[in-house]
C-alpha positions in Angstrom: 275.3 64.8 49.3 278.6 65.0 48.7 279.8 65.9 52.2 277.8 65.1 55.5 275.7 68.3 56.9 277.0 70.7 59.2 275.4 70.0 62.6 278.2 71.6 65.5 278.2 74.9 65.6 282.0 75.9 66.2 284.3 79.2 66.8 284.5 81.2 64.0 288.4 81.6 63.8 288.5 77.7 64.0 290.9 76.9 60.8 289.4 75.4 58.1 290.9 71.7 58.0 289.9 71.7 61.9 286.6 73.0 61.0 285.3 70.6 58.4 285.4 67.4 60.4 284.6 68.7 63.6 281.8 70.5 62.0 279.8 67.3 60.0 280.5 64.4 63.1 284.4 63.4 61.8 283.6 63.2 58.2 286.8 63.4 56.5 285.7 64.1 52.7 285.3 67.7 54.3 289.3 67.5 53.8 289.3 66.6 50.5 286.8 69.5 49.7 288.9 72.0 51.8 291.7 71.0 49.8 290.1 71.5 46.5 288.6 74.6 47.1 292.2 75.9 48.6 293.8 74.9 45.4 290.8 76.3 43.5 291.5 79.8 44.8 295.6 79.6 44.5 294.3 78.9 40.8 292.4 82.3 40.4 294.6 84.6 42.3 298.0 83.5 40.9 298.1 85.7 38.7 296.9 89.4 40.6 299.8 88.2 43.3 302.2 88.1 40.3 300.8 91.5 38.5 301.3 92.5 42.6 304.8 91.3 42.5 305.7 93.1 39.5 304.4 96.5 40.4 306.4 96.0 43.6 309.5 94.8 42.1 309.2 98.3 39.6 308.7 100.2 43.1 311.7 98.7 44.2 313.7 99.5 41.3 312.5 103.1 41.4 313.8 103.9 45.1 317.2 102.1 44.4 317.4 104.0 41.7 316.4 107.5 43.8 319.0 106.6 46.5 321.5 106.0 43.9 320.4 109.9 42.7 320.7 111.5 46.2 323.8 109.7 46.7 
């Protein structure tokens, strides 16, 4: 009950905050729950795109370092 109940059947590569109201009849509180969830996920994936950032940051470190070799 916290959100009305899809009843449209839309695209599915219709973005999300397009989707939501369109979806339930123009109820906006689909935003809001878009929103949270969005922020939700940034939450738990913070840190792999960080461990991801570092490895590649390393890698980049490593081929400076071999072109400053072969040079």
């Amino acid at each position: 009950g916290l959100v009305a109940k899809f009843f449209v059947e839309l695209p599915w590569a219709t973005p999300a905050f397009i989707l939501g109201p369109l979806g339930t009849g123009g109820d906006f509180r689909t935003l809001i729950l878009i929103a949270v969830n969005f922020i939700v996920g940034l939450i738990i994936f913070y840190p792999f795109f960080k461990i991801y950032e570092q490895h590649e940051l390393e890698n980049e470190k490593v081929d400076k370092a071999m072109v400053e070799i072969e040079n």
